[in-house]
Each structure stands twice: as C-alpha cells, then as structure tokens.
N, C-alpha and C positions, 0 to 999 in steps of 0.2 A: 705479187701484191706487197706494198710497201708497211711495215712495221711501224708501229709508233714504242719507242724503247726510253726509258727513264733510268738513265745510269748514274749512280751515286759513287763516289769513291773517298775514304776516309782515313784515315789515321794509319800509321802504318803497324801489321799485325805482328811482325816479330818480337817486338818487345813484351807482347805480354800472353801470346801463346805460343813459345817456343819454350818450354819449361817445363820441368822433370815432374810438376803436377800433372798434366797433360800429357803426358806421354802414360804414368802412370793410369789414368784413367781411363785412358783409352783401352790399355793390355789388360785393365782388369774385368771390363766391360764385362756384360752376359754374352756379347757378341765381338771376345778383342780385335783390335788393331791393332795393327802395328805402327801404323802412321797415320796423320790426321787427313792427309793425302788420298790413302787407301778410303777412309771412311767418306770422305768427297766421293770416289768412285763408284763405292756401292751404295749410294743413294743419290749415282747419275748427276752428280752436281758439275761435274767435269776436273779441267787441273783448277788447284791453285791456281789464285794471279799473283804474281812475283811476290811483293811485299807488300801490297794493301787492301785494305777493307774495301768488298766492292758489294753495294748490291742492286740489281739490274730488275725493273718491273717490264716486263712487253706485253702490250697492249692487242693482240689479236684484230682486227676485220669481223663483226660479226656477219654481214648481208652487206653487201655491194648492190645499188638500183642505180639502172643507166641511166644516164640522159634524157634518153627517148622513151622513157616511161611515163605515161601521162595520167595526171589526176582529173577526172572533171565530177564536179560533186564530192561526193562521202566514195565514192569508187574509185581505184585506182587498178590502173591498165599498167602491168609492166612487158617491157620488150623480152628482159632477159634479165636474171638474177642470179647468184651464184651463193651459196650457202658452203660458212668456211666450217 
C-alpha cells in the first residue's frame, strides 16, 4: 500500500551543531552520549543524513473500501475492507 510522505529538507547542520557545546551536553547528560549519532540510535531515529536538516511527516492508510462496495441509502455494503 502506497505512503503519502512530506519531506522537508533544510539548511545545512554542520555549521552549527558540530561544536564542543554539544558534544559537551550530550556527555554530561543524565543519560551521556557520546555522539549525537548514538543518541539518533537510541530513540530509533535511524542514521544521520549527511549534511542536512531533514524532516519527513508520513502519512499512514487508515481503512482502504473497494470499489465494489456499495452504498444504497444511510447503509453501506462493503465487499472487503482492510484495516491498517
């Protein structure tokens, strides 16, 4: 089933998160890091993208109704439905 995906892409991030504030922040954390990378990781964000700002909305399927589903009146007949 095909996604509907809204991808942004922006500015590029090196220049102003790659700096010894951020590094620092991260290692002193209640929970350090060692790299902002790692911290992507455990909260399943996946890798970095190279050098810039990205951020991606997708759009799920809620209920797919066929074709051959028919309405007549305040009633509706479905053939087959699929709940995502």
């Amino acid at each position: 089933m095909p996604l509907a995906v809204l991808r942004l892409e922006g500015e590029t991030w090196t220049n102003w998160l790659r700096n010894p504030e951020i590094d620092w922040l991260l290692k002193a954390a209640s929970t350090p890091y060692d790299s902002l990378q790692k911290l992507c990781f455990d909260y399943r964000l996946g890798a970095l993208p190279d050098n810039h700002s990205t951020l991606e909305v997708v759009a799920r399927t809620v209920v797919e109704v066929f074709a051959n589903s028919q309405v007549q009146g305040t009633t509706a007949t479905s053939a087959k439905t699929r709940c995502v």
